[in-house]
N, C-alpha and C positions, 0 to 999 in steps of 0.2 A: 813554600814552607809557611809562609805566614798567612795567606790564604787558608791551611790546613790549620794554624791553630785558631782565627778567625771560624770557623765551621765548627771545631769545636765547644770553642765559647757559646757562640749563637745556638748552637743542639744542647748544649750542660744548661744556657738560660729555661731553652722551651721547657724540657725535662722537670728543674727546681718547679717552673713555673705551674707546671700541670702537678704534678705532687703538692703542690702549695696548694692550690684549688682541691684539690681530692683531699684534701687535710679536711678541707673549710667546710663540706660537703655535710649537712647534717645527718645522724643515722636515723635511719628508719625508724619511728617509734611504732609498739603493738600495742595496737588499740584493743581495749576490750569494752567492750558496752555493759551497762550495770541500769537494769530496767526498774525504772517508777525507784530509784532507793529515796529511804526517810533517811534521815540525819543520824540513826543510830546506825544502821549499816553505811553506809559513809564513815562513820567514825570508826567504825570496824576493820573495815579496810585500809583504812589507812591506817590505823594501827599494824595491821598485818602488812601490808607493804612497807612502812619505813622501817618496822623488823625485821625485813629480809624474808620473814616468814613467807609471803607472796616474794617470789626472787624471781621478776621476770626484766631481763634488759628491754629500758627505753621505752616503760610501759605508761599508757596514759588510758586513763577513764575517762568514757564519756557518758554521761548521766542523760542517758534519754527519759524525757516522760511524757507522757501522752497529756497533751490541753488540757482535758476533761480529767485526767488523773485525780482522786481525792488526796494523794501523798503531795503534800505543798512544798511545790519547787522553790518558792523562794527562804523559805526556813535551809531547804539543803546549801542554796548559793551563798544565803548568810554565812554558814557553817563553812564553808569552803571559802570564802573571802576571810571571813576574821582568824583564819587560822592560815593565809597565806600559802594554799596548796594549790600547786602550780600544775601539778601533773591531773586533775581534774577540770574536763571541758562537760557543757553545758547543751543540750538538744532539745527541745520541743518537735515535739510533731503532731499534727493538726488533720482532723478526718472526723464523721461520722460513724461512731460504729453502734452494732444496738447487735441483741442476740438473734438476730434474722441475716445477719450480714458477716460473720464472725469466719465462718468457713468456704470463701469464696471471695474471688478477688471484689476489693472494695476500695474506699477513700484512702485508707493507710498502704495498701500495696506496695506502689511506689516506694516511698517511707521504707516499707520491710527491707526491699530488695538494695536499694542505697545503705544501706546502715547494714546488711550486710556483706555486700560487696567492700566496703570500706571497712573493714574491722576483720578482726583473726579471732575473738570469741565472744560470749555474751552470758552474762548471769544472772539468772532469775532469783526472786529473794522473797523472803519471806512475808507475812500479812492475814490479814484477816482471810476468812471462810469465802471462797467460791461456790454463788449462787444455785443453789441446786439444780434450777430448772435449766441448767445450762447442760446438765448430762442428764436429764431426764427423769429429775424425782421432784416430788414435791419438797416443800422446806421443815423439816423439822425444828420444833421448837427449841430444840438446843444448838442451830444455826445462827450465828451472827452475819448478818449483811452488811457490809460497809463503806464497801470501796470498787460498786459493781462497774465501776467504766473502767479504774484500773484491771480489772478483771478482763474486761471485753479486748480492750487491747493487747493485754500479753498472751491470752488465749487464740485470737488472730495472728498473733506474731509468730508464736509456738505452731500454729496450722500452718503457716506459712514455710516454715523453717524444715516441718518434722511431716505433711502429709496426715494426713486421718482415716482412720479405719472406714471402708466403703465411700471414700471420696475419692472423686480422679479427677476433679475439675482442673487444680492445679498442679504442676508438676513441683517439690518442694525443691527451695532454694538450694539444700543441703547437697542435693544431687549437683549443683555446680561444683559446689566446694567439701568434699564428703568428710575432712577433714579439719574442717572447724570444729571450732569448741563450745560446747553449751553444756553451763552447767545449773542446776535447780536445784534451790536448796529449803527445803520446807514447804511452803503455797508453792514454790517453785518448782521442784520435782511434782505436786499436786497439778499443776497447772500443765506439765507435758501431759503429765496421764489423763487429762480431759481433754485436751487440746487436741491427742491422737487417738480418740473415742471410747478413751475408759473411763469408769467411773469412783465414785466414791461414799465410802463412809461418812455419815453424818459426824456421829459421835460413836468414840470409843469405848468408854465403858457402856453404855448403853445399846450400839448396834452386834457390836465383837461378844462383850461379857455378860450382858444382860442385867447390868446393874443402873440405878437411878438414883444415887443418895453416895452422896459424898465420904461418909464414913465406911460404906463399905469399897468404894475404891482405895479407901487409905490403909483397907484393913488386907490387900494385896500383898504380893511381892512387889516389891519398890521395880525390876523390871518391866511390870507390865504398867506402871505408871509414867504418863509422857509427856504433864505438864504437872504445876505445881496446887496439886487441890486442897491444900490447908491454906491456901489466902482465900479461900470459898468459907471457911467457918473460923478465920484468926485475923486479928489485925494488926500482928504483930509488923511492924514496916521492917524489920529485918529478915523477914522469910524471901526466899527467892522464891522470882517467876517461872524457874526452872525446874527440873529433875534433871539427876543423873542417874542412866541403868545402862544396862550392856545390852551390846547387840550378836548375832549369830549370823555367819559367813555362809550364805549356798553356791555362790561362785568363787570354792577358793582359790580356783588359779586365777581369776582376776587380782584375788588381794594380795596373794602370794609373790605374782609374775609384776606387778603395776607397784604397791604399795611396798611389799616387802615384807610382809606380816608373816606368822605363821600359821600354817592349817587351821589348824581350830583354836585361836585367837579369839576371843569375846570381849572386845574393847568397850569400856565406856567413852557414852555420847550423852550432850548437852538435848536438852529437847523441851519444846514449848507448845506442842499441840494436842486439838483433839479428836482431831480428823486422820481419815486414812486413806491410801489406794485400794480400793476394793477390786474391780476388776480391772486388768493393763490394757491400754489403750496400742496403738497398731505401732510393732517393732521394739517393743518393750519386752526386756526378761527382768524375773525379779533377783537381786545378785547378793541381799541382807535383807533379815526379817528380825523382830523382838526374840526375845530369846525361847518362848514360848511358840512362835512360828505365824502367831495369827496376826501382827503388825508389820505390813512391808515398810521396810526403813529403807530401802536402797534401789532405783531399778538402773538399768543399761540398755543404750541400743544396740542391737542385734544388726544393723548395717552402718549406722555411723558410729565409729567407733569412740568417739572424742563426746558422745554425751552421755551426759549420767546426772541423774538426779538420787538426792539424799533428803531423808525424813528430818534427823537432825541436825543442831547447827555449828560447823566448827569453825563459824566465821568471829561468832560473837567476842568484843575484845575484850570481855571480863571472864572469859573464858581464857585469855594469853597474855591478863597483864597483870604480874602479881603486886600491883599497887592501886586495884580497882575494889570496890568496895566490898567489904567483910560481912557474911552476911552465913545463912541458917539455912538448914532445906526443911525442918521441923520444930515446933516451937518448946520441946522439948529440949532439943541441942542447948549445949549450954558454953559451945564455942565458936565466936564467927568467925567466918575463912574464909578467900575468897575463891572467886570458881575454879581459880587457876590449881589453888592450893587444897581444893579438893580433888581434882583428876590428878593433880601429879601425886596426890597421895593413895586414889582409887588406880594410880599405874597408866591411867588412860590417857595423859596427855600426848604423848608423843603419837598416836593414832591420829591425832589432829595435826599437828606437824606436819606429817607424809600425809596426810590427805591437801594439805597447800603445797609441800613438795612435789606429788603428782600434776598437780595442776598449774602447776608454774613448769615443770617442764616440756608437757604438750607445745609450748609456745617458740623452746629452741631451736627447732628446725623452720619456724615460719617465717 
């Protein structure tokens, strides 16, 4: 008998002991990569994150940027050290790349495939104009160039990731993991559709509409405008850098079955460009356009399912924080709101919601 309670004790200690360890046992955090961000996106996100708005468990960024990036990493690590945010880590990665080398394994390879393997999504962000001769045009005068090694590298990453129309050199990463998440948001969705050998619009009012003078792009329906062209002829410092217009659904059971929307739903979107997808690059359908049809706002892939790139932006945090600054979309208005305070008044907010609700759930089964 005493033997038998002896064997008990010592089986009740192992048992406590091993649940005490499996207590201690850290969970797995999901990592998601956030390519080349400036401090404004950073700031973005983590607004969206400590609002739950992004709701993903045990989630950590890692802010990869390429060497030669022109977005200065050490302005972002500042921003992320003085504000003691714990859940942002920090990457460099180091390579040659040049537009001869961009689509084919190269010095970053390696780099892609690690940083893939190690992570469950990645988000491409917004930024200046991608060099035209990078999809085959020359550079129109209403092109800005600014940040062409940022370009070079997330253009390779995106080859790497997504495969390219009429290339088979390499086989893409995604076919390991068909179920990763990549998401493009502005240059970002820009930068899949070149990266998979489509191409693009210079300028919108000038290549789409055939205009060249700023008043008559203002003299529009505010739809078809998609950045803000009265700081071109005012200097008033309260006009936003933005527009807001509505967009039109051509895959509505994407938005319907994923988001939640209804049918013919035409939500307003934040948007800051002047560029467009012209023709879709390889595995691309287009799934939202301008309300008018000639502005792809939206595309999807057609075999991996978990990517999607968008024209505008619903990351930006003065679009979700109603204590961010007050401010005009025209110099007429004669009351400042802030971004937040105009989509929940134009109805649109909650489309930006479910568009981080979508995307925060991808991740609960990973």
């Amino acid at each position: 008998m005493r033997r038998l309670v002896l064997n008990f004790i010592v089986i009740t200690v192992f048992f406590v002991s091993v649940f005490s360890q499996n207590q201690n046992i850290p969970e797995h955090e999901t990592r998601v990569i956030l390519v080349n961000p400036g401090v404004f996106y950073l700031k973005s996100l983590v607004y969206l994150s400590d609002h739950k708005i992004i709701d993903i468990k045990n989630l950590e960024y890692l802010a990869v940027f390429y060497e030669k990036s022109e977005i200065d990493i050490g302005e972002a690590k500042k921003y992320v050290q003085e504000n003691n945010i714990d859940y942002i880590k920090f990457q460099t990665v180091s390579g040659n790349l040049s537009p001869e080398n961009l689509y084919r394994e190269n010095s970053c390879t390696q780099s892609f495939k690690k940083l893939f393997d190690e992570s469950e999504g990645i988000i491409f962000l917004g930024g200046w104009d991608l060099p035209p001769a990078l999809y085959g045009q020359k550079t129109s005068l209403l092109t800005g160039i600014h940040t062409p090694n940022r370009h070079y590298f997330e253009l390779s990453f995106l080859y790497h990731l997504l495969g390219r129309t009429g290339n088979t050199e390499l086989k893409p990463l995604m076919d390991e993991k068909p179920d990763y998440i990549v998401f493009g948001i502005c240059l970002g969705m820009q930068t899949m559709n070149v990266a998979s050998g489509g191409d693009m619009y210079q300028d919108i009012p000038h290549d789409i509409y055939g205009l060249d003078y700023v008043e008559d792009v203002l003299a529009m329906d505010k739809d078809n405008i998609h950045r803000s062209y009265w700081r071109n002829i005012d200097t008033d410092k309260n006009l936003d850098n933005h527009s807001l217009h509505r967009i039109k659904f051509t895959d509505n059971k994407f938005w319907t079955k994923r988001f939640g929307m209804k049918k013919n739903q035409t939500p307003y979107v934040v948007s800051s460009h002047h560029q467009a997808v012209k023709n879709i690059g390889k595995g691309f359908k287009v799934i939202v356009v301008s309300m008018d049809g000639k502005v792809i706002e939206g595309l999807k892939h057609e075999k991996y399912k978990n990517v999607l790139g968008v024209q505008f932006h619903p990351e930006f945090y003065t679009l979700h924080d109603p204590d961010s600054k007050k401010m005009k979309i025209k110099p007429s208005d004669t009351q400042l709101m802030t971004e937040y305070e105009m989509m929940k008044r134009l109805g649109g907010y909650d489309f930006q919601v479910k568009y981080w609700k979508y995307f925060s759930s991808l991740f609960v089964n990973k």
